[in-house]
N, C-alpha and C positions, 0 to 999 in steps of 0.2 A: 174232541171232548171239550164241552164249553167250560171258563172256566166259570168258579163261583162269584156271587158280586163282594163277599171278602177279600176274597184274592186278590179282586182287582185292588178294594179298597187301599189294601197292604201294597201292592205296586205302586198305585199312584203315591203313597205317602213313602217310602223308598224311594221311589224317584225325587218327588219335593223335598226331601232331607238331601239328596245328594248334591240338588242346585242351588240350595241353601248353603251347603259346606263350601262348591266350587266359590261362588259369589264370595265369601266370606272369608274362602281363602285368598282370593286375589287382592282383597280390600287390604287384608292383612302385609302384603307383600309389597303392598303398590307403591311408590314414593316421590312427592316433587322433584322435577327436573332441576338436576344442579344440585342434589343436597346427597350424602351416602350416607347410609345406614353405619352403625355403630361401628357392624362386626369389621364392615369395609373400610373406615377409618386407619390409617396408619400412624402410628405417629413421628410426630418432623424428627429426624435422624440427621447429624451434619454428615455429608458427602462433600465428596471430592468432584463428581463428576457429572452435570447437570442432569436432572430427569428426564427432558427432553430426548439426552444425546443417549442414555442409558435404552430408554424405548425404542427408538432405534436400533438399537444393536440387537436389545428382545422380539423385536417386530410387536409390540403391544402396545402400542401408541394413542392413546384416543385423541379426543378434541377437545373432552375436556382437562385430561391429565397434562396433555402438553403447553398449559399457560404458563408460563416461565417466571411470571409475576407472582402468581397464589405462592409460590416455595421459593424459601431462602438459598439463595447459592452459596457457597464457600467453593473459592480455589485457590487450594494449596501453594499449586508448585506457579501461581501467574504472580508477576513481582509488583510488588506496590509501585505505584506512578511516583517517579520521580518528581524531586520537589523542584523549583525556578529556581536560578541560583538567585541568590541575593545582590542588588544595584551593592558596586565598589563607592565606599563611603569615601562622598569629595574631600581631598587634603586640605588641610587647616591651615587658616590663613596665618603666615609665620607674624608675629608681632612686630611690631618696628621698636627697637630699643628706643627707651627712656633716656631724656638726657641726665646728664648727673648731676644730684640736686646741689654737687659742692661746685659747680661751673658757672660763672659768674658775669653777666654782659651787661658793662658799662657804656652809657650811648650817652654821648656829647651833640647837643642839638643845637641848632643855627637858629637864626632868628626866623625861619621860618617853618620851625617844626621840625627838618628833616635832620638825620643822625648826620654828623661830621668827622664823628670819629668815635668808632667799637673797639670796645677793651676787650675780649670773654677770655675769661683766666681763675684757675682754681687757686690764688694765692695767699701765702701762710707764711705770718711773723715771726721767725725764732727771735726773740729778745735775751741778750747775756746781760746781768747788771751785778755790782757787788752790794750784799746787804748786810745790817747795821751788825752780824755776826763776822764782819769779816770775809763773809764766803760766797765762793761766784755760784748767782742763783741763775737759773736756764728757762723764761715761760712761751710757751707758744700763744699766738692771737691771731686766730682766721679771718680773714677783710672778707666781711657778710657782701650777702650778696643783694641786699637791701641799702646799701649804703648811699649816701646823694654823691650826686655828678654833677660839678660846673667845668669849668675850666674857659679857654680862649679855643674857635675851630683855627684860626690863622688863616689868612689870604696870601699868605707868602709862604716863606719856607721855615715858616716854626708855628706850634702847635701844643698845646698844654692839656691838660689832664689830671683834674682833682677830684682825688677819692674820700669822699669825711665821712665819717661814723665813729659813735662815742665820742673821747679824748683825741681821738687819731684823724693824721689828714695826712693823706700819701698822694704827692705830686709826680708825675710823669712827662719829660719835658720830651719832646721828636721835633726833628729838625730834619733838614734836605743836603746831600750832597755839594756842594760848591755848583757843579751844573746842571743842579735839580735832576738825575736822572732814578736818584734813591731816596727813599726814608730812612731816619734810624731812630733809637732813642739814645739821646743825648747823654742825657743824668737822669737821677732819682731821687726825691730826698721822703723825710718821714719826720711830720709832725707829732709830740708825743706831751702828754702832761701827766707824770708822773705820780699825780694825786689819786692815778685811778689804782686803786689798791689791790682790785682783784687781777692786777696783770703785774703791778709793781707792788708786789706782800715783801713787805718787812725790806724796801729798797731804803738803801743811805743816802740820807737828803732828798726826804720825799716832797711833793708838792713842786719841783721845778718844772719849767717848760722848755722846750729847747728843740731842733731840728736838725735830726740825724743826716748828713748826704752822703752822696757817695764822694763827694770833693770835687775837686778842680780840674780830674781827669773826664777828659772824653768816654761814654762806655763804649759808643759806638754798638747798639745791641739792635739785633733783630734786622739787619738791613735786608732792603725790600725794594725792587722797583716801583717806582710810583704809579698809581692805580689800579695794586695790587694787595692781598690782606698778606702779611704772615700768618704761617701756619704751622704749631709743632706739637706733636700729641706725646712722643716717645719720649720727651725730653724734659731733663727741669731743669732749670738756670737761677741761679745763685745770683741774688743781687746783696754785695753788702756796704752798710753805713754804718759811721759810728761818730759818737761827740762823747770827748771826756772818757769818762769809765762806763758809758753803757753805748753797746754795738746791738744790731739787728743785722740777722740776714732774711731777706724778700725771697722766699721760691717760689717761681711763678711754674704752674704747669699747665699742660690742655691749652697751651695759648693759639690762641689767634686774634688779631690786633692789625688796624690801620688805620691811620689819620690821614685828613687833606679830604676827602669823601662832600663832596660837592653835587653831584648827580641824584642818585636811586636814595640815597640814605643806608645803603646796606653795603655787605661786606662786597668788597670785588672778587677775580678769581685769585685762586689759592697758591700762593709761593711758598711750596713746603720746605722743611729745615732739613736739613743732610745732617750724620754726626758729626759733631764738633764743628761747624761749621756755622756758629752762633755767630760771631763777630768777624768782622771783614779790615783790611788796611783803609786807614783813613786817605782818602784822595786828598787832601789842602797841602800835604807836603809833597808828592811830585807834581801836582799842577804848578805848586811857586815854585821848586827845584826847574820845572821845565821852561815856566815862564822866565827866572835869571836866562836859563841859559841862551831861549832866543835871543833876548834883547844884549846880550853878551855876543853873540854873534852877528847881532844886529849893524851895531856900532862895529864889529872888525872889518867886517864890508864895507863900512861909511867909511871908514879911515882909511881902508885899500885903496878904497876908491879915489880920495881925495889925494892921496898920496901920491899916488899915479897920475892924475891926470895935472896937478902942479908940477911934477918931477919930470916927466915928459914936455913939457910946456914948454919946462926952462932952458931943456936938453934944444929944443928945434933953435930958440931963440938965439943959443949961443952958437950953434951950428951958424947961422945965415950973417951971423956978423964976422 
């Protein structure tokens, strides 16, 4: 049975609407490579356990879901990287102690510039005087450390040392054992002019001048082998003088001191101070005690001698007659 040419017409446009639809379906469907569609987006969720290692375990892996770069990782239980320990901060360089600004070095210079003889010493005037109330007044006076230096260096075996500032001038005489093998200091005395008011307030009979020593006695202080500094830190020594009704005592402390210095200009090595071992026996009384008594011994020999060989003499002579 043929069919009509309607029929057909209705086919053929039946068919054209269907390849129309197919067409129109796949355009709908179609999408650039590397981009997903809405529904298929997921969105970024924190895990524990990378996507990668996850599709492996599901067997659903592509090529594209496996870039490890496009999704953020987080792992929980992996420890953060330890930090570098930190460089041990270099120990600090310890200071060198400051000298003491009350420590004081006196340098007696030669004619050719170089020292002869270093005083360094912290020392402080007590002064006792009675004032015009009748009553014993007590002032202290620190010998600066700014004060001038002359004195004599000595080429033999004495040596001098003058300390001036203000009103005041304090002598220091060192001298050498009889056979030069020590230093010592001698004496001391202290120049003072009592007009100075702010040391001597409301002193009786002000305006005199006058110089305190220690007298006539030997101190014998500080002995020291020659070419060597004294040296005494632990210790402080009492120097005292007086004239009339006003006394001073000199404490000297932190000393170190030696004259005769003829070489470097500087101090030599150090003869430290023992306790109580400030002053020594003067050697001029047993060297003459020993010298009598050679020459005392001397002559008994001279006169044995002579005794004998006259006594003898005269003994043969009268023998043979």
């Amino acid at each position: 049975m043929a069919a009509s040419p309607s029929t057909v017409l209705v086919l053929l446009g039946l068919a054209a609407l269907l390849l129309v639809g197919v067409d129109a379906l796949q355009l709908s469907t179609a999408r650039p490579r590397g981009i997903k569609s809405p529904s298929t987006v997921r969105p970024p969720t924190p895990r524990t356990t990378p996507k990668y290692m996850k599709d492996f375990e599901d067997g659903k892996m592509d090529e594209e879901e496996s870039d490890p770069i496009t999704v953020p990782l987080v792992v929980e239980d992996q420890k953060a990287p330890t930090k570098p320990p930190k460089p041990a901060k270099p120990p600090k360089a310890t200071a060198a102690p400051e000298p003491d600004a009350n420590t004081a070095v006196y340098k007696l210079l030669d004619s050719r510039g170089n020292a002869c003889l270093l005083f360094k010493v912290d020392a402080l005037l007590v002064f006792k005087f009675m004032t015009v109330h009748e009553e014993m007044a007590e002032k202290d006076e620190y010998i600066p450390n700014d004060a001038t230096v002359t004195g004599e260096c000595g080429s033999g075996d004495d040596a001098t040392m003058i300390v001036s500032w203000k009103k005041f001038e304090w002598t220091t005489y060192f001298t050498k054992t009889p056979g030069g093998e020590r230093w010592y200091i001698e004496k001391s005395d202290l120049f003072v002019d009592t007009g100075n008011t702010k040391v001597f307030e409301h002193i009786k009979n002000p305006g005199r001048k006058f110089r305190l020593s220690t007298g006539s006695r030997n101190l014998q202080l500080f002995p020291t082998p020659v070419g060597k500094s004294y040296s005494c830190r632990d210790e402080e020594k009492a120097v005292d003088m007086s004239y009339q009704d006003i006394s001073v005592q000199l404490l000297l402390r932190d000393v170190r001191v030696q004259p005769f210095i003829f070489r470097k200009g500087e101090f030599g090595p150090e003869f430290v101070c023992t306790p109580g071992g400030q002053s020594f026996r003067d050697e001029t009384a047993p060297i003459a005690v020993g010298s009598t008594l050679a020459i005392v011994v001397l002559c008994t020999i001279t006169g044995y001698g002579a005794f004998r060989y006259f006594k003898i003499k005269k003994v043969q002579y009268d023998t043979m007659e």
